[in-house]
N, C-alpha and C positions, 0 to 999 in steps of 0.2 A: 829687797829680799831676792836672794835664787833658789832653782831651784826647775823642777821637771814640770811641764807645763805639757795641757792638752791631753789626750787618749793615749793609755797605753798599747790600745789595739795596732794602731798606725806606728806605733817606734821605729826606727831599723836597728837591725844587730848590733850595729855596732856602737849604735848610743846607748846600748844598757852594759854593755862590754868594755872594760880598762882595756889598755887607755879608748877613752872616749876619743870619736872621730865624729867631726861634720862636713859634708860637702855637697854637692849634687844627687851622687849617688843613693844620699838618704832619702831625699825628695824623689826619685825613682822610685823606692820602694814605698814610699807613702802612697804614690800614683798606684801601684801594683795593689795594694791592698782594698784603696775606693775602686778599681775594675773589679776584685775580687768579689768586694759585697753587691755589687753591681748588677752584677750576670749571676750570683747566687742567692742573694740575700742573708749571707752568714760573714762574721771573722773568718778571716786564715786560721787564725789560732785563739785557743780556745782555754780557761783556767779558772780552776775555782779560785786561786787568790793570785794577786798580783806578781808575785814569785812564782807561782807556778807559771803563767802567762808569759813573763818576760824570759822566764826557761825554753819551753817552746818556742817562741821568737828566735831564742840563740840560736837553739838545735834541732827544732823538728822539723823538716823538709815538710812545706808544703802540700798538702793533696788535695785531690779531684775524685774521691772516692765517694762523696756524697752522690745520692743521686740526681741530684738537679746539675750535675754539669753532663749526663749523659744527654742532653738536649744542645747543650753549647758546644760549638765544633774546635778541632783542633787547631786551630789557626791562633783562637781565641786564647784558649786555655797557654798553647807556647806562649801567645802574646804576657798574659799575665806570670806565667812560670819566670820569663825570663828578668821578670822586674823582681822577683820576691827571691833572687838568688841571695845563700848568706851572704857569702864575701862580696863586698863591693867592688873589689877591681873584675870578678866576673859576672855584677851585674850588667843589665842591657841599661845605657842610659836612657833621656827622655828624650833624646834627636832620634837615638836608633830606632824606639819607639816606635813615633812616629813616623817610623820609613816600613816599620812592620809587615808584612801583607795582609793583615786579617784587617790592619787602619788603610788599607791602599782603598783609595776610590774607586771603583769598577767603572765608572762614566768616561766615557771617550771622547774625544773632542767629534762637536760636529761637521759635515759637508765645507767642502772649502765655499761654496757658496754663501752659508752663513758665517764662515769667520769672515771673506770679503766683507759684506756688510758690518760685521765688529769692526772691521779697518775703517770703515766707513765714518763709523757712527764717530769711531776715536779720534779720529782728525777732526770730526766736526765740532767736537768740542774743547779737542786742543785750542781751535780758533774762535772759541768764543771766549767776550770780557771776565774779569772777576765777578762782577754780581750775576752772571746769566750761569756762570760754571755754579755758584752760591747758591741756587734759586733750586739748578737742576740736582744737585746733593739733596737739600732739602727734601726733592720731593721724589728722590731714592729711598730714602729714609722712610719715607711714608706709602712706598709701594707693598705691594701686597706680595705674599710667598709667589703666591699662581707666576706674578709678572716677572720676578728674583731668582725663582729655580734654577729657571736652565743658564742665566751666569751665574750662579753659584757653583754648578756641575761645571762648567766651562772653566773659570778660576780655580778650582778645585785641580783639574788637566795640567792646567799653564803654573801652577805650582806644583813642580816636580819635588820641592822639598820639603815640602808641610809647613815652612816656618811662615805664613802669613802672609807673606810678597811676592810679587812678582818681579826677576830682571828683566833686562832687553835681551840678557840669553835666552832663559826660559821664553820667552814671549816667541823671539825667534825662530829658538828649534821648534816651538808648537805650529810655527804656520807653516815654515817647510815642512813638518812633518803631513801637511794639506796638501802642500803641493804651493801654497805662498809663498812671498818675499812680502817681507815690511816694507812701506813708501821710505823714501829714507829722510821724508820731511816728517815722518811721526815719531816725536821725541817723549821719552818716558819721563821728562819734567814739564812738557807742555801737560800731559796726561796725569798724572801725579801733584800734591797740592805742598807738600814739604821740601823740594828743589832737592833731595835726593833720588838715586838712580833706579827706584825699586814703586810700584806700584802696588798700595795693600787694597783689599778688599773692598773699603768704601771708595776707594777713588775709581775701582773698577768699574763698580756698580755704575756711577755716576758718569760716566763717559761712557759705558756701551751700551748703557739700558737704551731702548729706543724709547724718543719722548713720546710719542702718539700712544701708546698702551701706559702712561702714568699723567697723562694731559686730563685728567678726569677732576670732575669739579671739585669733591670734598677731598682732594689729596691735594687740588692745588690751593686749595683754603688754608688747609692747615700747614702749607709752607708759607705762604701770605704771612701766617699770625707768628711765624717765626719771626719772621723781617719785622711785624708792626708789633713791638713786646708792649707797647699801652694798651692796644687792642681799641685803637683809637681809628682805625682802617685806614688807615694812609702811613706810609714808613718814612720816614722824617733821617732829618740828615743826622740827628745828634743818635737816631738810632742804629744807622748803615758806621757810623763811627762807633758805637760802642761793639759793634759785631767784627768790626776789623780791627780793635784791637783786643778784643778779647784774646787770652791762651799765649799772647805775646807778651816777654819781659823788657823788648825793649820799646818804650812807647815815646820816643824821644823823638821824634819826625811828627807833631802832632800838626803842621803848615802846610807839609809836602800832600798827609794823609786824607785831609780837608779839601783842598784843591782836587785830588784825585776824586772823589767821596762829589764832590760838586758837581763835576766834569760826569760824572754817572747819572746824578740825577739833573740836569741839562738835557742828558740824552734822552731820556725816560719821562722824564714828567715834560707830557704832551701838553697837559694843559695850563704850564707855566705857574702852579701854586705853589710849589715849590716843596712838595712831597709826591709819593706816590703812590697811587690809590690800585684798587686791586686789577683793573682793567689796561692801567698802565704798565701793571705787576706781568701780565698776559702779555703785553704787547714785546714787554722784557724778554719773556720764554718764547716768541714768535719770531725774535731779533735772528736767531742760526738759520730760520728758515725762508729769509731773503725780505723781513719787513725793512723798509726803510726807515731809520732812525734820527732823531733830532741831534745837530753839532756834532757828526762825526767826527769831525775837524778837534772839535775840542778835546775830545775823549783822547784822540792819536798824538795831541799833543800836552796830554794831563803826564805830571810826572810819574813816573811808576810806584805803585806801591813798594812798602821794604818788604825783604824777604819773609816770607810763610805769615803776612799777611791774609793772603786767602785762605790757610792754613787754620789761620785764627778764627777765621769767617765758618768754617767747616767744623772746627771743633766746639764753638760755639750752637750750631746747628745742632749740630750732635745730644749734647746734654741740652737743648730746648726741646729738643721732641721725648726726651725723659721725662722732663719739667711742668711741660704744657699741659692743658686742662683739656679735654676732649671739649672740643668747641663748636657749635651746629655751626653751618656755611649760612652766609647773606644769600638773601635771593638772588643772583647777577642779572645783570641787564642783557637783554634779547640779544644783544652784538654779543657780548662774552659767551652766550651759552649758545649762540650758534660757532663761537671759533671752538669753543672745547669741542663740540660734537664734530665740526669739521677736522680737527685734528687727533680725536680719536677713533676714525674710521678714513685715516691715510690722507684728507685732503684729497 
């Protein structure tokens, strides 16, 4: 069957108008109408029967005449005027939107002192393995507003176009605009988990949160219980394999991926059982900060994983912290909850 579907409140003009037109521009005005109710709590337009309704749609310009927009400033109101224009070719699309000033951040980048240290931090974790970059996503995910704020405000800067990513332009002009230069060893695919040239938001997070303000125990519990999905406390190899290839369609290297997947937990599981338990999980996240590691050798000579591999590892992360059951933390032993406390107050 066809036929008109959904609310006729949200229509655009020109879907109730011969000839019938669909394109983007409708979905702008759909945007225009949910900020409308938004910031007023009413329709744009208003009808005792559905003809009358889609009449007003056609032809009645818009108003702010009620009194509840006398509270909401002009910025706001263009913003929305300029989505609920009739004609489409003079509506404002959803990029320009977005570029608006009433959606512009007001947050300014911080001291060049603190973006040095974001330099800092991002190199340090360009240079960390797959499963230690794996572990620290993890437990982005699980940090708290307090800790995420002020890179979110930051990100927010370094995205000069609203569309979700970051270039090596944008990245760029944001440190010069500090008075920085990028290292020129910091590469926005060592930084970034998809081997494309743009950095989005979770990979931000995940490379310049500082670890010592998310090293806390029940955050790093509940990336633990990502890695061990039996909840069996120890992460097993057939588990670090289903996490690396999740989100991937090509799962045809299953020899290469094993070896690699091996060569990880060689290095990690200290105490040779051949899984790794949550104290080894620590010693994983303490690897960037100069612990010494079992079979270096082996890991530099593990083959590489295939592309967006860790990709998979991360998307997978992703929908398990939707998934997971709010879990209490195991008591840790006196060594683990003296490194968390040492490493949440700097070492």
């Amino acid at each position: 069957p066809s036929g008109a579907a959904g609310t006729p409140y949200s229509v655009a003009p020109e879907l109730v108008t011969p000839p019938v037109q669909y394109d983007q521009r409708c979905d702008s005005w759909s945007a225009g109408v949910v900020m409308f109710i938004v910031l007023s709590g009413q329709y744009p337009f208003h009808g005792k029967t559905k003809d009358e309704l889609l009449q007003k749609i056609r032809k009645e310009p818009v108003s702010f005449k009620n009194p509840r927009w006398k509270k909401i400033t002009k910025d706001a109101k263009s913003s929305v005027a300029e989505l609920l224009r009739k004609k489409p070719e003079n509506r404002c699309s959803i990029a320009d939107a977005l570029r608006h000033l009433w959606l512009k951040s007001n947050a300014s980048l911080p001291s060049a002192d603190v973006m040095k240290g974001m330099i800092d931090t991002m190199i340090q974790f360009q240079d960390m393995d797959m499963l230690q970059k794996a572990a620290l996503t993890a437990l982005a995910w699980r940090a708290s507003e307090e800790d995420t704020q002020h890179l979110r405000q930051i990100f927010e800067c370094l995205d000069q176009d609203s569309n979700g990513h970051v270039t090596m332009s944008e990245l760029r002009g944001a440190f010069a605009e500090v008075g920085l230069e990028l290292p020129a060893d910091l590469s926005i695919c060592g930084v970034g988990t998809d081997g494309n040239d743009t950095i989005e938001y979770t990979e931000f997070l995940a490379a310049a949160l500082d670890k010592s303000k998310i090293l806390k125990e029940d955050i790093v519990w509940q990336a633990f219980k990502i890695f061990d999905s039996d909840g069996s406390g120890t992460v097993t190899k057939a588990e670090l394999c289903k996490l690396l290839t999740s989100g991937r369609s090509d799962k045809t290297k299953p020899d290469k991926e094993a070896r690699t997947i091996e060569a990880f937990l060689d290095s990690y599981d200290t105490s040779g059982d051949g899984v790794v338990d949550f104290n080894e999980f620590l010693d994983m996240l303490d690897g960037s900060q100069g612990k010494v590691r079992k079979s270096v050798a082996k890991i530099e000579s593990a083959p590489v994983p295939a592309d967006n591999s860790y990709l998979g590892l991360c998307s997978s992360i992703t929908s398990a912290t939707c998934e997971k059951e709010q879990v209490s933390p195991p008591v840790p032993s006196r060594q683990s909850s003296k490194r968390l406390s040492k490493a949440s107050h700097g070492k």
